[in-house]
C-alpha positions in Angstrom: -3.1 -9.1 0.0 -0.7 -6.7 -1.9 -3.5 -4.0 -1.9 -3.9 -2.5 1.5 -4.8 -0.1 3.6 -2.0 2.3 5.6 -2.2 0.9 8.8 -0.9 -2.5 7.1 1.8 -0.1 4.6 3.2 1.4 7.5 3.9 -1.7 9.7 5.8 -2.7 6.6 3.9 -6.4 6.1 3.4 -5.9 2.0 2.6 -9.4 0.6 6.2 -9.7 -0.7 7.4 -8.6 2.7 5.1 -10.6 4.9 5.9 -14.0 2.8 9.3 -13.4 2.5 9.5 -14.7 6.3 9.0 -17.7 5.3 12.2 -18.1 2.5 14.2 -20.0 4.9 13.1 -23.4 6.5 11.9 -27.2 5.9 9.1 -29.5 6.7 8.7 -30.5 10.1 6.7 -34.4 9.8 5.6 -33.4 13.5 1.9 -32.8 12.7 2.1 -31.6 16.9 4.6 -29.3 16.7 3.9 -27.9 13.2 0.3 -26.8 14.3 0.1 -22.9 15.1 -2.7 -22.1 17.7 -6.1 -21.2 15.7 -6.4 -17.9 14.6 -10.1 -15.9 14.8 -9.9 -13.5 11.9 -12.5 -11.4 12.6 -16.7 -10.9 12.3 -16.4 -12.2 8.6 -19.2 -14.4 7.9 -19.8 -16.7 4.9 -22.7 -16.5 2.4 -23.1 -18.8 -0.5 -19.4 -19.5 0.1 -17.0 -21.3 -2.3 -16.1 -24.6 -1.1 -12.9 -26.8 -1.7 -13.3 -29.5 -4.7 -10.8 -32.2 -2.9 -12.1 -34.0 0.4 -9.8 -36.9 0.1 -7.8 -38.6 2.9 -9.2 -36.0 5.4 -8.8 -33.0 3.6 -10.5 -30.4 5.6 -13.1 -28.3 3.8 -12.2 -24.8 2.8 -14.7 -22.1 2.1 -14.7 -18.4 1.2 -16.8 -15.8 1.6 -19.1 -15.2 -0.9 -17.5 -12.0 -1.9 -13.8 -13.3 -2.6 -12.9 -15.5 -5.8 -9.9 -16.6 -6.3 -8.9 -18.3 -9.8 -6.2 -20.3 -10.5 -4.9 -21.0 -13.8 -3.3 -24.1 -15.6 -4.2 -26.9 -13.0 -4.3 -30.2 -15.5 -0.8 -30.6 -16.8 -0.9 -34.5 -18.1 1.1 -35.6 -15.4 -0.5 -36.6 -12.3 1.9 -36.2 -10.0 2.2 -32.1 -11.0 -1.1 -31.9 -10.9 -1.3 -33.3 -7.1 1.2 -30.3 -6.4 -0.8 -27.9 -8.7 -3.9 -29.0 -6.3 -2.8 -28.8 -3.2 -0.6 -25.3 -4.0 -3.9 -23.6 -4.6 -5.7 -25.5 -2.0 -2.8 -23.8 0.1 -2.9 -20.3 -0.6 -7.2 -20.7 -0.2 -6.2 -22.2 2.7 -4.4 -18.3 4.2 -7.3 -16.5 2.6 -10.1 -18.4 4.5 -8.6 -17.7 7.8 -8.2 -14.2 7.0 -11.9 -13.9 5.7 -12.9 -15.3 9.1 -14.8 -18.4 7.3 -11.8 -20.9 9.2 -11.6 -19.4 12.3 -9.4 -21.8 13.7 -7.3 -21.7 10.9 -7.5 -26.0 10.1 -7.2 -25.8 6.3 -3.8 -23.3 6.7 -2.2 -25.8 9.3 -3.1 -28.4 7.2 -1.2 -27.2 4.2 1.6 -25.3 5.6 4.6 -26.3 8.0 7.5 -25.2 8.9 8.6 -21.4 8.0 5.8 -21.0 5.3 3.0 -21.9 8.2 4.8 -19.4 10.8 4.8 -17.0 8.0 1.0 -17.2 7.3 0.3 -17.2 10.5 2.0 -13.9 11.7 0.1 -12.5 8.5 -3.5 -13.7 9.2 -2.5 -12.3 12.6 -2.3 -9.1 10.9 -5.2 -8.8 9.6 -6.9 -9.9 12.7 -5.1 -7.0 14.6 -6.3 -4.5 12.1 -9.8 -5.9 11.9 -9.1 -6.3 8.3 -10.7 -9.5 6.0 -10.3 -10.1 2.5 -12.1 -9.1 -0.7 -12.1 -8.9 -4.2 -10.8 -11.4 -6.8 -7.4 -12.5 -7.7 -6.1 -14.3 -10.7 -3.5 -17.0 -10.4 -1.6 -18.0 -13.7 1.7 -19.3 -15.3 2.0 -22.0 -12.7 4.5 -24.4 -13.1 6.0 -27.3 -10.9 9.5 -28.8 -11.3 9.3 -32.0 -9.4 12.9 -33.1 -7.9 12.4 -37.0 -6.6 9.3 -38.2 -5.5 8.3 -36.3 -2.2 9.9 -32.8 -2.9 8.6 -29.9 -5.8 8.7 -26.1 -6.1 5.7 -24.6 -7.6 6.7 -20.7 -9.4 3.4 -18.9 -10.3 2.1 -15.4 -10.7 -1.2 -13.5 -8.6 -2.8 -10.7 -10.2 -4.2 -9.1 -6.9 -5.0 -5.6 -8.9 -8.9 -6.7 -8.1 -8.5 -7.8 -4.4 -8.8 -5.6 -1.5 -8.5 -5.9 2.0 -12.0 -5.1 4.0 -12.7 -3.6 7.0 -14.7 -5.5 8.7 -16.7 -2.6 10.5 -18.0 -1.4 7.7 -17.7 -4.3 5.4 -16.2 -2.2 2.8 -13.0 -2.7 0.2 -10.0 -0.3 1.2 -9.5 0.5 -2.4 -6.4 1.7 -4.1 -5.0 2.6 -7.2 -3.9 -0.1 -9.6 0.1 -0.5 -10.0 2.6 -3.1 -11.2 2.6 -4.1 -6.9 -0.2 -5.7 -7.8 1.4 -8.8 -9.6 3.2 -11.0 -7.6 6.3 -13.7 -8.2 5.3 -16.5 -5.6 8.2 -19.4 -5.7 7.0 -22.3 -3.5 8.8 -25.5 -2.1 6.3 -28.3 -1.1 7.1 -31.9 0.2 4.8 -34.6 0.4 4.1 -35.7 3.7 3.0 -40.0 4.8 -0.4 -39.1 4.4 0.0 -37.9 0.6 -0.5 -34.4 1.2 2.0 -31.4 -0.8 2.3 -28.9 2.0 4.4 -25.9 1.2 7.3 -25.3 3.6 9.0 -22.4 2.2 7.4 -19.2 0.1 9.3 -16.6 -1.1 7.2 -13.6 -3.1 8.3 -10.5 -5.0 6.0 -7.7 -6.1 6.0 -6.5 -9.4 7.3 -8.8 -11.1 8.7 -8.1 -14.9 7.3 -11.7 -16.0 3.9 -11.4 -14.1 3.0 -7.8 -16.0 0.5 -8.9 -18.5 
């Protein structure tokens, strides 16, 4: 989250910072040595959560709390292939959030659609949170995504997150860590996903960068 409280500011992990980690690296096929240890977020419980609408080939089920909603924008493009990527993009990026809420404790769903330096990357942030005894609240907008396919098993996914609405939570009081709104709040996110044997696009590299010109409306 790009809205946070100082404890996060001052250990320097803005969402642009934090993903930035991961700008460097590839898939790794090793489903073994891709997997990062589960990560307990926190107390954050479920209610009423949102679940995942894709279950196929052993997708695992994701679910937020019933207090985070995240949107995303421009999923049916006509080609079927882009909209695979679209799908599994925003499956990743619910994927981070769930294990920060605390409602995928053992963080399945992020090691499922993450490898390499974009899975090290979410990890160390959900970590974050966990060591701050932060969740995740609010609602966040995703929009203008678009995939540029290059052969069959590679794509890079650009797209914009409003985040002006979500907050991070502490999660001994349950309440928002609210801040003023500012042009941090949108987000560049430029993804690189491959397609693994099993069919799934799992995002190896993510590169972010707050306040973006193009993601200001």
């Amino acid at each position: 989250m790009n809205r946070r409280p100082t404890l996060l500011a001052a250990l320097t992990l803005t969402a642009a910072a934090a993903l930035t980690l991961s700008a460097c690296g590839s898939d790794d096929s090793s489903k073994d040595k891709d997997k990062i240890a589960g990560v307990d977020a926190g107390g954050a419980k479920a209610a009423s959560p949102s679940e995942s609408a894709s279950q196929a080939a052993g997708r695992p089920k994701i679910k937020l709390p019933s207090d985070l909603t995240m949107n995303f924008e421009g999923g049916k493009t006509g080609d079927a292939v882009k909209d695979a990527v679209l799908a599994d993009n925003a499956e990743r990026m619910r994927s981070v959030n769930a294990a920060i809420a605390g409602t995928d404790p053992k963080a399945d769903a992020m090691n499922f659609y993450n490898t390499g330096r974009a899975l090290e990357a979410a990890a160390v942030w959900v970590e974050k949170f966990k060591k701050a005894n932060l969740g995740i609240t609010g609602t966040i907008r995703y929009y203008d995504r678009t995939v540029t396919l290059a052969g069959n098993k590679t794509a890079t996914v650009l797209f914009c997150a409003d985040e002006s609405k979500g907050y991070a939570k502490d999660l001994k009081t349950n309440k928002p860590k609210v801040t003023a709104p500012s042009d941090e709040d949108f987000i560049l996110y430029n993804t690189r996903l491959e397609k693994n044997s099993d069919g799934v696009w799992r995002t190896t590299r993510i590169v972010s960068t707050a306040g973006a010109k193009q993601c200001l409306k």
